[in-house]
C-alpha positions as CSV (number, residue, x, y, z in Angstrom):
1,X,106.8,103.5,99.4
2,X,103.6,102.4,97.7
3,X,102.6,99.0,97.5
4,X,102.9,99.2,94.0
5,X,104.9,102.4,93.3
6,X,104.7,101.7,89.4
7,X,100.5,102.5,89.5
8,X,99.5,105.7,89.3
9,X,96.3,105.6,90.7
10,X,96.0,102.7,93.7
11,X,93.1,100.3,92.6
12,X,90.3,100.3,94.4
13,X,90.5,97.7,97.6
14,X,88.4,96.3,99.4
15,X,87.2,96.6,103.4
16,X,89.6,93.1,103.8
17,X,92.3,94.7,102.0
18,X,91.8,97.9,104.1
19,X,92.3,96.4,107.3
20,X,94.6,93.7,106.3
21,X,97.4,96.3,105.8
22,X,95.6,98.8,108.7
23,X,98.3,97.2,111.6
24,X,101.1,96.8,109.8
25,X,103.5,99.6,109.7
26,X,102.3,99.9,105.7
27,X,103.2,103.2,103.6
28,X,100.8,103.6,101.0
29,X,102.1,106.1,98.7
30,X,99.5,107.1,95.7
31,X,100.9,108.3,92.5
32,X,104.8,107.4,93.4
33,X,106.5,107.7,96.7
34,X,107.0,110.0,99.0
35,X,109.0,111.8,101.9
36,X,109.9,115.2,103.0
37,X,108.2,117.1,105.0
38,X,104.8,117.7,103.8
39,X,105.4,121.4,103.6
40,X,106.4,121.6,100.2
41,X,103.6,121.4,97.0
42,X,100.7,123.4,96.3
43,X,100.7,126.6,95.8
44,X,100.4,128.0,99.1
45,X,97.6,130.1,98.6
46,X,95.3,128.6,100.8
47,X,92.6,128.9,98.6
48,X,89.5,126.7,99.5
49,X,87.0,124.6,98.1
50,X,83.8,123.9,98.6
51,X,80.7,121.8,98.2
52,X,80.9,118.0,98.0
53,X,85.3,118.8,98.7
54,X,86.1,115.8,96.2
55,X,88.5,118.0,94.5
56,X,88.6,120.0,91.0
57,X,92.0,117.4,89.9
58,X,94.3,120.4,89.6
59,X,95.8,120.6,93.3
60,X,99.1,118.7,93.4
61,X,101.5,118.4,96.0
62,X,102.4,116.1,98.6
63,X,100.6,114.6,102.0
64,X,101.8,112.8,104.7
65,X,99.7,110.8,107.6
66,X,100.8,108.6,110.4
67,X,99.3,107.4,113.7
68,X,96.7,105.3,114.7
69,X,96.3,102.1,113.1
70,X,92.7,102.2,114.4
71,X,92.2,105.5,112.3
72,X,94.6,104.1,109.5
73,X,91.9,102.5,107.4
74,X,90.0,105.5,107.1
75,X,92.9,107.8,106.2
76,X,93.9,105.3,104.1
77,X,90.4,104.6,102.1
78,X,89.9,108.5,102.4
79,X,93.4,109.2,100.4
80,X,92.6,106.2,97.7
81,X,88.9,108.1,97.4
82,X,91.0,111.9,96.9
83,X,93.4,111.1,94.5
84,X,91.0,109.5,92.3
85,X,90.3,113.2,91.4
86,X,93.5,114.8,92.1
87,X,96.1,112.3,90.6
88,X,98.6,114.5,91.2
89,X,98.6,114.4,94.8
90,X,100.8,112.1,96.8
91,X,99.3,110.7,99.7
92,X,101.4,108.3,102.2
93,X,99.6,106.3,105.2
94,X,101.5,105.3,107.6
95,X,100.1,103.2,111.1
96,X,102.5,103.8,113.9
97,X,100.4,104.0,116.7
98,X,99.2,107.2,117.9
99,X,101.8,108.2,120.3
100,X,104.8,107.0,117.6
101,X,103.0,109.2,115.1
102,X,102.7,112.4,117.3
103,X,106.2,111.6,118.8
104,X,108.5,110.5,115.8
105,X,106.5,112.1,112.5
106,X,103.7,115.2,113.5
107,X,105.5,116.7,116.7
108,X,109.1,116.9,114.9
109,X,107.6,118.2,112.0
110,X,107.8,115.1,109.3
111,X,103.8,114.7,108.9
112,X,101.1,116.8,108.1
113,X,98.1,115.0,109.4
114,X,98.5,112.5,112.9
115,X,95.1,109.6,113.0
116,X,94.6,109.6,117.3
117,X,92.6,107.3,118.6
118,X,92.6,109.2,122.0
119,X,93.2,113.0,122.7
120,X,96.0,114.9,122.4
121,X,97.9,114.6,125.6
122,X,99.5,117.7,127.8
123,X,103.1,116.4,127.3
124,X,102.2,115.9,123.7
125,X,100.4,119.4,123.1
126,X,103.5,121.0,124.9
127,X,106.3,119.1,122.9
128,X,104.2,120.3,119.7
129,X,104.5,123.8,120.7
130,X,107.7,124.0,121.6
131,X,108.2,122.9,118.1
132,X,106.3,125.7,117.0
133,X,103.3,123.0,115.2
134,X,100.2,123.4,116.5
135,X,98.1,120.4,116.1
136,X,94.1,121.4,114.9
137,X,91.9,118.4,116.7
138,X,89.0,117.4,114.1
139,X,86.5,114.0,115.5
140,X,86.3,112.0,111.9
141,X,84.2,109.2,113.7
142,X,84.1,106.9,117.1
143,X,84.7,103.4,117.8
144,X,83.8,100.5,120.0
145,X,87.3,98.9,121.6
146,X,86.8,95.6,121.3
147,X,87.5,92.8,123.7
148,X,87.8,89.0,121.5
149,X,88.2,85.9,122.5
150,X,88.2,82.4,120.7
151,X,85.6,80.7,118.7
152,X,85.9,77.5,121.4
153,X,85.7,79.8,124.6
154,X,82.6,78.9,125.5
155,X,83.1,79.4,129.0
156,X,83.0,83.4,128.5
157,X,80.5,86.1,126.8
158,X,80.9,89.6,129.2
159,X,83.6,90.6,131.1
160,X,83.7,93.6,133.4
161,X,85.6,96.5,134.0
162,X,87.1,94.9,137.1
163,X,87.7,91.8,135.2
164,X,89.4,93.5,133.0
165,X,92.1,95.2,135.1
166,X,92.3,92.1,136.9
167,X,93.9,90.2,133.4
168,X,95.3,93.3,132.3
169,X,96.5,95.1,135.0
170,X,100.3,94.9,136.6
171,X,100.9,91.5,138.0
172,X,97.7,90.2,135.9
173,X,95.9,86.9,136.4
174,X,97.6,84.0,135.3
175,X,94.7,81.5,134.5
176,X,91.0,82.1,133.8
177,X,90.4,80.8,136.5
178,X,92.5,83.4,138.6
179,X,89.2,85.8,137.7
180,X,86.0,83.3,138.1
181,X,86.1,80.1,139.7
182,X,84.0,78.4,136.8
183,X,86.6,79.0,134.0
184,X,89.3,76.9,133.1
185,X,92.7,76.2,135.0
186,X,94.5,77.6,131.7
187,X,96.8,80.1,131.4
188,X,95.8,83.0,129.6
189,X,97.6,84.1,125.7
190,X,97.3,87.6,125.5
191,X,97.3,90.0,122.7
192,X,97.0,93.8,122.2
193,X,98.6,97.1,121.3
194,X,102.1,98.5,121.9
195,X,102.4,100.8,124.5
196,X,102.7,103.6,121.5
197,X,99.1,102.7,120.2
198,X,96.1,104.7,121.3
199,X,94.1,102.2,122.3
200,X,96.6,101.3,125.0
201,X,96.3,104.7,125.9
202,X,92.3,104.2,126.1
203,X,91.8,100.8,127.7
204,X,94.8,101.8,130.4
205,X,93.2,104.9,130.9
206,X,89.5,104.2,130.9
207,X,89.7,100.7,132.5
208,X,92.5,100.5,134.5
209,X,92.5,103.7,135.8
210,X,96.7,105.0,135.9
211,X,98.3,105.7,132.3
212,X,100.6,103.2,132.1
213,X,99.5,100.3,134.9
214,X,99.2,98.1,131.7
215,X,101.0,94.4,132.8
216,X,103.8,94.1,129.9
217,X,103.6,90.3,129.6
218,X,101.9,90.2,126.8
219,X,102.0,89.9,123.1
220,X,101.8,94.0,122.0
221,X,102.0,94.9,118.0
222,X,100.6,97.5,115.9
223,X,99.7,95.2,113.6
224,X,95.9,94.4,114.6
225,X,95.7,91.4,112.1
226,X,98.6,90.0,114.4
227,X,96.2,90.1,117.6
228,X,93.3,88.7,115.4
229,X,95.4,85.7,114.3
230,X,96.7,85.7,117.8
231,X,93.1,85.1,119.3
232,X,92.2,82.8,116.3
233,X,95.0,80.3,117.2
234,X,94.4,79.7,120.9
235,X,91.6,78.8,122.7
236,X,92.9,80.1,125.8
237,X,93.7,83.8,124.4
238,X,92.1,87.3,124.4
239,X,93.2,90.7,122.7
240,X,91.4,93.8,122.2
241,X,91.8,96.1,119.3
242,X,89.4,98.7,117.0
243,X,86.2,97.4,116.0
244,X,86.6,97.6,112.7
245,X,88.7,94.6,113.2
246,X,86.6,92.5,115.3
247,X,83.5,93.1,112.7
248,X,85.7,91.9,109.8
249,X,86.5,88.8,111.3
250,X,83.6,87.8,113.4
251,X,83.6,84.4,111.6
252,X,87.3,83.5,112.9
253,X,86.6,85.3,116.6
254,X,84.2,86.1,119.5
255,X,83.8,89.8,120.3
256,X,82.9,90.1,124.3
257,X,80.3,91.8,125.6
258,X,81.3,94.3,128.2
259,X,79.9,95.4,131.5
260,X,81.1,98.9,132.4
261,X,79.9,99.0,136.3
262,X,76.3,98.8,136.1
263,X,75.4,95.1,135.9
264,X,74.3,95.4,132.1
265,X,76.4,93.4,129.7
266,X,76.3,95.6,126.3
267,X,77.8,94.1,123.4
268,X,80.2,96.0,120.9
269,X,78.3,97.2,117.9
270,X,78.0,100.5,115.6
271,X,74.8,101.0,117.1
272,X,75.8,100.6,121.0
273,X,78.7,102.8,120.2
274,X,76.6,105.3,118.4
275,X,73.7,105.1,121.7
276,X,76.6,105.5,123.8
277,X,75.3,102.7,125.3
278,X,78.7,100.9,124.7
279,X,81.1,101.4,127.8
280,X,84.1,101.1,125.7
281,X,83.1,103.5,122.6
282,X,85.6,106.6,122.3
283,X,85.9,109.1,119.5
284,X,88.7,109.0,116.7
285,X,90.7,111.8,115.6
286,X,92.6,113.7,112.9
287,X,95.2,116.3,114.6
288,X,96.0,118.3,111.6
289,X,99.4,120.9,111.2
290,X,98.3,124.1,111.0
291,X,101.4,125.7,108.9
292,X,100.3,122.4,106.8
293,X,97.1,123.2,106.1
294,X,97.8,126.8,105.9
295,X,100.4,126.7,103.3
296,X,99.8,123.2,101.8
297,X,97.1,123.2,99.1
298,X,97.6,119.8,99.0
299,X,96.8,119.1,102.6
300,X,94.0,121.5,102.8
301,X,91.9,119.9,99.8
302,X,92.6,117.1,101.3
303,X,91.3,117.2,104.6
304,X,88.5,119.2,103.6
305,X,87.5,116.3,101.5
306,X,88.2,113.9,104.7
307,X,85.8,115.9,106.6
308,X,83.2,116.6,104.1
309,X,83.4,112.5,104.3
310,X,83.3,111.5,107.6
311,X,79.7,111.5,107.9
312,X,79.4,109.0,104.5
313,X,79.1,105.3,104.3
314,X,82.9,105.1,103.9
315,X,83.2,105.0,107.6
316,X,80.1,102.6,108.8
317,X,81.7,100.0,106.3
318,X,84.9,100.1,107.3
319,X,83.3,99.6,110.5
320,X,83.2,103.1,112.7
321,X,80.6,105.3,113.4
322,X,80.3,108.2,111.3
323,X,80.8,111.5,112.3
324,X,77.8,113.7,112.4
325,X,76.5,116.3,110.5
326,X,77.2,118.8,113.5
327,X,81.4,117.8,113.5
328,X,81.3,117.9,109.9
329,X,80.3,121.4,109.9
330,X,82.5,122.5,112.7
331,X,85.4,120.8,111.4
332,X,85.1,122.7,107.7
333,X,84.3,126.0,109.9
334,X,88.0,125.3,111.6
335,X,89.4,124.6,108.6
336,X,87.9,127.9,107.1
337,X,89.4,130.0,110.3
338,X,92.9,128.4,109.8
339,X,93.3,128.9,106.5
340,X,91.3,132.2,106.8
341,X,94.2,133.4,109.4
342,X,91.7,132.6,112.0
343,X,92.3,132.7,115.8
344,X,93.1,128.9,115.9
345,X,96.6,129.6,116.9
346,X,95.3,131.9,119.7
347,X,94.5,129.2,122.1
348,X,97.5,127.4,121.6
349,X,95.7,123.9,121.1
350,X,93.6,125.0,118.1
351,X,91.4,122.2,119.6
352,X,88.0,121.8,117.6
353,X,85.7,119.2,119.1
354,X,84.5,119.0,122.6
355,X,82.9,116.1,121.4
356,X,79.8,116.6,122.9
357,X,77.7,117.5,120.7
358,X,76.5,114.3,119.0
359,X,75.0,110.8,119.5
360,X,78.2,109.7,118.7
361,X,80.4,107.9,121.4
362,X,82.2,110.8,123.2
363,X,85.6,110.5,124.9
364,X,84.8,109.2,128.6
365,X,87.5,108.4,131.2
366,X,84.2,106.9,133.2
367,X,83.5,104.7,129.5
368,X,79.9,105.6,129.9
């Protein structure tokens, strides 16, 4: 349900706003509520548009996101943005973590568009299939994972990998002091994501080293603003999260440099992300239905207007690194083959970006 169903056109909000509802488990629904199964609306024609994508205002129909709550602001600014010229259109936004979105909403069916924070993952791809969806992978932008700690904890600036499963890892460190002799005999407060969030996924992945070998004694939500107020409130506590987060509130908390292996200490930033200097910077997704965007005018106008954006401003001030020009254009050309009865269905994965192409943070397991 909308946050104010009775609007409707959803005012504009700000970047506070944006990521102030971007953990919680938040439906925005523009122009009245919604539900169903995205497959309905439009005219199935799958007609496209072109140029700029904002829309000519006549498409109406129905759209329906969930997933990452790292990706959620941008879905969510990106919907507010496309029904401004298509009032008609209902968008919902939903932040359920990556793997809650592709297992309980886009996999069975009851989404049209899944926000990923990671890849795709076999079991996932295969479930999708045997479901007869096939998911079509589009990179809308990249982030730096951010590791924060509080104002007070002066004892700590750059952590490294190792340090990092060592607090993190099964059967964690207790006390700071468990890690480096010079910090303090205090236990630590942890918070971070659910195990269904794709930034688990990442971190686990990328840091740890075996999917899953996260310790469980810790504080896990989806709601990021949890883990910020979390960090905020003790001194002895550390979380991680998007970045977007960690540069909205780098007045209440201290975002950690991180040292990925080679001695270098590289703080989180657009830019360092961007460089690919950062060790922790990853890409962000968009897996699209394909039977949605083929026979969902709704869903198509729609995501071509998300892509032909992903390269704006929009996404640097909601704090993630654009996507480039190059994605942009691949992306649309997907979009033009699925629609177009293209051969996206031929591979099975309908994946788009290898994600190499840019000077944009790529997807690393090494998190070079």
């Amino acid at each position: 349900m909308a946050d104010d169903p009775s609007k409707t056109r959803v005012e504009a909000v700000s970047r506070r706003e944006l990521l102030a509802t971007g953990g919680a488990a938040v439906a925005i629904s523009i122009a009245g509520c919604s539900g169903g199964n995205g497959g309905e609306g439009g005219n199935g024609s799958g007609g496209s548009s072109s140029g700029n994508g904002s829309g000519s205002g006549s498409v109406s129909g129905q759209v329906i996101i969930a997933g990452s709550s790292t990706v959620y602001p941008i879905s969510q600014a990106m919907a507010e943005e496309f029904q401004r010229e298509n009032p008609d259109v209902n968008i919902s936004v939903d932040s359920t973590g990556t793997g809650g979105g592709f297992e309980n909403a886009f996999i069975p069916g009851d989404s049209d568009i899944n926000g990923a924070s990671r890849e795709i993952s076999e079991e996932e791809q295969q479930a999708a299939e045997e479901n007869d969806i096939t998911p079509i992978e589009m990179q809308v932008g990249s982030d730096a994972l951010t590791f924060a700690v509080n104002n007070n904890a002066d004892w700590v600036d750059c952590v490294t990998f190792e340090e990092l499963a060592q607090i993190w890892g099964p059967n964690g460190a207790q006390q700071w002091s468990d890690v480096r002799d010079d910090w303090p005999d205090q236990p630590f407060e942890l918070y971070g994501p659910a195990t269904t969030s794709g930034t688990f996924d990442f971190f686990t992945e990328t840091v740890i080293g075996e999917g899953g070998s996260h310790r469980s004694d810790y504080e896990s939500t989806e709601q990021d603003n949890i883990i910020v107020q979390g960090i905020e409130g003790s001194e002895n506590a550390m979380g991680y999260f998007g970045y977007a987060y960690y540069d909205e509130n780098q007045d209440r908390i201290k975002g950690l440099s991180i040292d990925g292996g080679n001695g270098s200490c590289v703080e989180p930033s657009l830019e360092t992300a961007q460089a690919g200097d950062y060790p922790l910077a990853r890409p962000l997704f968009i897996y699209v239905s394909e039977s949605s965007l083929q026979e969902n005018q709704a869903v198509e106008e729609f995501v071509r207007f998300y892509i032909n954006n992903s390269s704006s401003d929009l996404v640097s001030e909601i704090g993630y690194v654009p996507a480039n020009e190059s994605m942009v254009e691949e992306n649309l050309s997907t979009i033009d083959e699925v629609v177009g009865g293209g051969a996206s269905g031929d591979s099975g994965n309908a994946s788009n970006n290898s994600n190499d192409d840019s000077g944009n943070a790529s997807n690393n397991s090494s998190g070079a």
